[in-house]
C-alpha positions in Angstrom: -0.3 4.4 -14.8 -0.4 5.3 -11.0 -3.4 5.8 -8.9 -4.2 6.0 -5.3 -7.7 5.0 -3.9 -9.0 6.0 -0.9 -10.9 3.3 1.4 -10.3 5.3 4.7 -9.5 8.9 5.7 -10.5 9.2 9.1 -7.8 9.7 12.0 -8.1 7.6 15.5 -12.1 7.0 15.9 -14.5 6.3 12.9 -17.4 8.4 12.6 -19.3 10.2 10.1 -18.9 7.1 7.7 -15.3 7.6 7.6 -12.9 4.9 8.2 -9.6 4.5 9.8 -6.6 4.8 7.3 -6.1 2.4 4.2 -5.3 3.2 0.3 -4.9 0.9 -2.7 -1.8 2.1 -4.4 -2.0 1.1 -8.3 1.1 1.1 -10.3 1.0 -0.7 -13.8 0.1 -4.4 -13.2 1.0 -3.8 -9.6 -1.4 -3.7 -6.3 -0.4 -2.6 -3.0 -2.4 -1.9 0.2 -0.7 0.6 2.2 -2.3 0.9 5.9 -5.5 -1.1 7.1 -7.4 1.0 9.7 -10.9 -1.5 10.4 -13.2 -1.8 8.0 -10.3 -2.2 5.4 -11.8 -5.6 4.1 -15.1 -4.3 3.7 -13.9 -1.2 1.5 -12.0 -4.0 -1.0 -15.3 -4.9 -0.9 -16.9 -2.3 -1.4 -14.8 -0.6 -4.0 -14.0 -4.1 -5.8 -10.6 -4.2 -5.3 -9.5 -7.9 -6.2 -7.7 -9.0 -3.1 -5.8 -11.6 -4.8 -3.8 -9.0 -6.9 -2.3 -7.8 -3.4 0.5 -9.0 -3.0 2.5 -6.4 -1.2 1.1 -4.3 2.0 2.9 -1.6 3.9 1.8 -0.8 7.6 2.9 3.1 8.6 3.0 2.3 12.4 1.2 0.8 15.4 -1.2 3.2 16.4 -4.8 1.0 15.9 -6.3 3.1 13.0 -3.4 2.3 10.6 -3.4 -1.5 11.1 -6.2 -2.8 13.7 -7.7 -4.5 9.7 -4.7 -6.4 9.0 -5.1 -9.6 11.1 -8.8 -9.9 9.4 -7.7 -9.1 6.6 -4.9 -11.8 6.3 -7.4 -14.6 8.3 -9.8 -13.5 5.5 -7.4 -14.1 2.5 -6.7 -17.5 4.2 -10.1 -18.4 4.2 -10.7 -17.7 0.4 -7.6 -20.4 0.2 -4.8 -17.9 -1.0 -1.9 -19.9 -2.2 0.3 -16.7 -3.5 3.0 -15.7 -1.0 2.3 -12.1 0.4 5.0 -9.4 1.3 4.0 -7.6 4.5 6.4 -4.2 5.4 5.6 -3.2 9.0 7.4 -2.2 12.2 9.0 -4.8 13.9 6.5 -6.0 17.0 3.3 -6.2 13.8 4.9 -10.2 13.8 4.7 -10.9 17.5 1.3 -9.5 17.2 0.2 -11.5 14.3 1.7 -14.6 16.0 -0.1 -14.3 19.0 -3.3 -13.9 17.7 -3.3 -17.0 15.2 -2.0 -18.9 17.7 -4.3 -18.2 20.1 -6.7 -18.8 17.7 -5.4 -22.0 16.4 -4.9 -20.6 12.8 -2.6 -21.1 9.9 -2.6 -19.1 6.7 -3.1 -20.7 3.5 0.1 -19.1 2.1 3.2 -17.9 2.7 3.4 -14.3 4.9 6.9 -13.3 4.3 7.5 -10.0 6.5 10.3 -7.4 6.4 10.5 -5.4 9.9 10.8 -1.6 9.0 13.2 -0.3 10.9 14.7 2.6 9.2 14.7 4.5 5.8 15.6 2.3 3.1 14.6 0.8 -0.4 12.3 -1.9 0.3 11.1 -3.4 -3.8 13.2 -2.3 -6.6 12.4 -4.2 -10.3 13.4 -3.2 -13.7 9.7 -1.4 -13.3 9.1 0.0 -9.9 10.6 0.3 -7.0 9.4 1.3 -3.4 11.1 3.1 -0.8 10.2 4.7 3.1 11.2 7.1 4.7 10.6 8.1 8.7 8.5 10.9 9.8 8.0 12.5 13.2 5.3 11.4 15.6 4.6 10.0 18.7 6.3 6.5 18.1 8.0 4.9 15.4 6.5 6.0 11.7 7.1 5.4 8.1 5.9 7.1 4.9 6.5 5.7 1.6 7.4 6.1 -1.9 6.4 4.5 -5.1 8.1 5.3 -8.2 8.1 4.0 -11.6 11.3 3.3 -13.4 10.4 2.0 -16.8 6.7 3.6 -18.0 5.3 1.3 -20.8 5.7 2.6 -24.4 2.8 3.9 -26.2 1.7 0.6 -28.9 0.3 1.8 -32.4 -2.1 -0.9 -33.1 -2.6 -0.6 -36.7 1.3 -0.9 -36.9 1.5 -4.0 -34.7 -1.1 -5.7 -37.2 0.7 -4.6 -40.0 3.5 -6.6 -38.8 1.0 -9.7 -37.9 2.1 -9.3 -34.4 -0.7 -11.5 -31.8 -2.7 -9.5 -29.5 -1.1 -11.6 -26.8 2.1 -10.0 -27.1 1.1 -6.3 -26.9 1.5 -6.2 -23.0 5.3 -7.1 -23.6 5.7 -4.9 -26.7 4.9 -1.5 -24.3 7.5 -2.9 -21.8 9.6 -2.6 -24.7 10.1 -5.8 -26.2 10.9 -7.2 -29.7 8.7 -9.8 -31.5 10.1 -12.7 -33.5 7.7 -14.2 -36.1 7.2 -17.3 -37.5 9.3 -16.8 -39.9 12.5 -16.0 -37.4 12.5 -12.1 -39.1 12.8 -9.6 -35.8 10.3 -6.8 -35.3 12.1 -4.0 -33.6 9.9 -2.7 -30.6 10.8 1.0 -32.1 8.7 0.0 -34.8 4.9 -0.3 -33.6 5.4 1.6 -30.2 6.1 5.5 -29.3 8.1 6.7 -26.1 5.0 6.8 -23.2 4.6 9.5 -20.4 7.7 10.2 -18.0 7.9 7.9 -14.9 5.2 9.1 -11.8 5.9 9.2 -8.6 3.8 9.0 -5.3 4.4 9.6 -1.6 2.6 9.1 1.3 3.6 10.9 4.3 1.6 8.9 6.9 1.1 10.7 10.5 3.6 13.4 11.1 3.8 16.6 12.7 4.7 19.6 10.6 8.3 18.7 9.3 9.8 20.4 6.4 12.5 17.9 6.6 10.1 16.0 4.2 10.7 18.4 1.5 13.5 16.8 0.1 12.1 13.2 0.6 9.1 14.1 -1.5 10.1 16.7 -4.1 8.5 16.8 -7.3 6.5 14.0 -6.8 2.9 13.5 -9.0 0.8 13.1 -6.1 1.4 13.8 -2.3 -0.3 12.2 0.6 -0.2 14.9 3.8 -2.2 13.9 6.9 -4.6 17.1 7.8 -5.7 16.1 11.3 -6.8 19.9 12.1 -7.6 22.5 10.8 -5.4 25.7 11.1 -6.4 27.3 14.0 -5.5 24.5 16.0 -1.6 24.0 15.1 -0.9 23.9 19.1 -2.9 20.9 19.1 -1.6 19.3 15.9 1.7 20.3 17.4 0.9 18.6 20.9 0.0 15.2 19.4 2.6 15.0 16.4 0.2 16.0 13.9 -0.2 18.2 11.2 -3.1 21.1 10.2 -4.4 22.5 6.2 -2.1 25.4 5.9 0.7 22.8 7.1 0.0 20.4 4.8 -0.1 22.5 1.4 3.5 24.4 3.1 4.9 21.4 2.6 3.5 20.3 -0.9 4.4 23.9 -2.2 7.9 24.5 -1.3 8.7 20.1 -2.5 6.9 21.8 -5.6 4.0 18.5 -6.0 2.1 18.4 -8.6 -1.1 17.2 -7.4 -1.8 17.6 -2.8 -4.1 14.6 -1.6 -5.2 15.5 2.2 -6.9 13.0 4.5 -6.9 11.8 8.2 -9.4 13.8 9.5 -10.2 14.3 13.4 -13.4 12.6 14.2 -14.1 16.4 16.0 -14.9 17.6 12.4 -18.3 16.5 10.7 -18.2 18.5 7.2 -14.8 18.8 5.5 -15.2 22.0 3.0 -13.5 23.8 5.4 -10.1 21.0 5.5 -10.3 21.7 1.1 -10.7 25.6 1.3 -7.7 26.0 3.6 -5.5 23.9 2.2 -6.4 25.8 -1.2 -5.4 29.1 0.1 -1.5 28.1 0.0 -1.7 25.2 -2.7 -4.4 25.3 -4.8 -4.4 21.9 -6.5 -5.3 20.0 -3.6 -8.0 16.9 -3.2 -9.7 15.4 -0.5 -9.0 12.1 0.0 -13.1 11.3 -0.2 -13.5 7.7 0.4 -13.9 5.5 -3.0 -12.2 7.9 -5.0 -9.6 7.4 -7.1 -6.5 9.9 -8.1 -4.8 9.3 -11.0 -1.2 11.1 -12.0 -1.5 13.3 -14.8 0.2 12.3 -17.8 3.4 14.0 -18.4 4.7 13.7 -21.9 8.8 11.9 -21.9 11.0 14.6 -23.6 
């Protein structure tokens, strides 16, 4: 399974009880934060997201409504005596930053922070599961967007046939990531046996701040769900243009020709109040597009493995 929820999809300045930039990224067991705009604890909160099955967050770039949650966040995490090591993938000054202000605040995290600078387009996870990968986009300093992708989806487990063969409940979690069961008796249980092939790996990008580029195309083609920032609307491409953003009709150009399945939009200008208008525009090019309304959560269609 892989799902994306929303905690913020506001651009630079909170209003209208939208906040600054932050998703949960859900694939299988796995938990990522990607971006922390302020407020980011609060909508764990909020949402109930267990922050001790974070162990991995991603930081876009340094402009304040993509990361000014993260020191919180981490003091936070501290302070409810974390003692799992946590990956942190960010550009390269987010460590100076971080050291200065628990220094100057005489702290020291209850775990181990283990950061990897970003500094160009690369792999950055790959298990026999998952892997995760960014990519650059264009705007006004240094950006990143990334991918998640699942290698290995679990297998499908018939439960009558798994009790047939007196195979524990326990073991069911590692019988859909394919493995065989020994019984008591030393007589092997083929994992072909008590599970079917499951849906076809999904795949999920997150484009992050960028003006209109359709060098993304490739980077994001055929992916389940796509993440496009829609700052403006369409009549104001000069201005999304001018600040190395992107508008609706932009957006859904983009998620058409890479042929997405499912367009998320998000990152709203704080000039814009209602957003029906952000949805109906983006619809007019690529009509299975969402807002990325705060608290929701998009899930990847199933797809069934040939």
């Amino acid at each position: 399974m892989l799902g994306v929820t929303i905690l913020g999809n506001n651009s630079a300045l909170p209003a209208f009880d939208r906040h600054p930039t932050a998703q949960v990224v859900t694939l299988d067991d796995q938990v990522f934060l990607v971006d922390c705009g302020e407020g980011t604890q609060m909508q764990l909160a909020k949402y109930k997201i267990r922050w001790g099955r974070i162990n991995h967050i991603f930081i876009s770039h340094l402009h304040g409504d993509h990361y000014f949650g993260l020191p919180g966040l981490l003091n936070s995490m501290s302070l409810l005596n974390r003692d799992s090591e946590l990956h942190l993938y960010a550009p390269p000054m987010v460590d100076e930053i971080l050291d200065l202000q628990f220094k100057a605040g005489h702290s020291a995290l209850s775990y181990k922070l283990i950061f990897h600078p970003l500094t160009r387009s690369e792999e950055l996870i790959k298990t026999d599961r998952f892997k995760v990968s960014c990519f650059e986009t264009k705007h006004r300093i240094p950006c990143f967007g990334f991918k998640f992708e699942q290698i290995k989806p679990p297998r499908k487990l018939n439960p009558e046939k798994a009790i047939s063969f007196e195979i524990p409940a326990s073991f069911y979690d590692r019988l859909k990531w394919g493995e065989d069961y020994t019984n008591k008796k030393g007589e092997l249980v083929r994992n072909e046996w008590v599970t079917e092939a499951g849906v076809s790996p999904h795949r999920y990008a997150y484009c992050a701040d960028t003006i209109f580029d359709e060098n993304l195309i490739e980077l994001v083609n055929d992916v389940d769900l796509l993440y496009h920032e829609t700052t403006y609307l369409k009549d104001l491409e000069d201005r999304a243009a001018m600040r190395f953003h992107s508008t609706t009709h932009q957006a859904a150009t983009i998620a058409l020709k890479a042929k997405v399945k499912h367009l998320l939009i998000g990152h709203f200008s704080s000039k814009y109040e209602k957003l029906d208008q952000f949805l109906l525009e983006a619809k007019e090019l690529f009509p299975n597009t969402s807002l990325a309304l705060e608290g929701t959560t998009f899930i990847t269609p199933p797809r069934i493995q040939m």
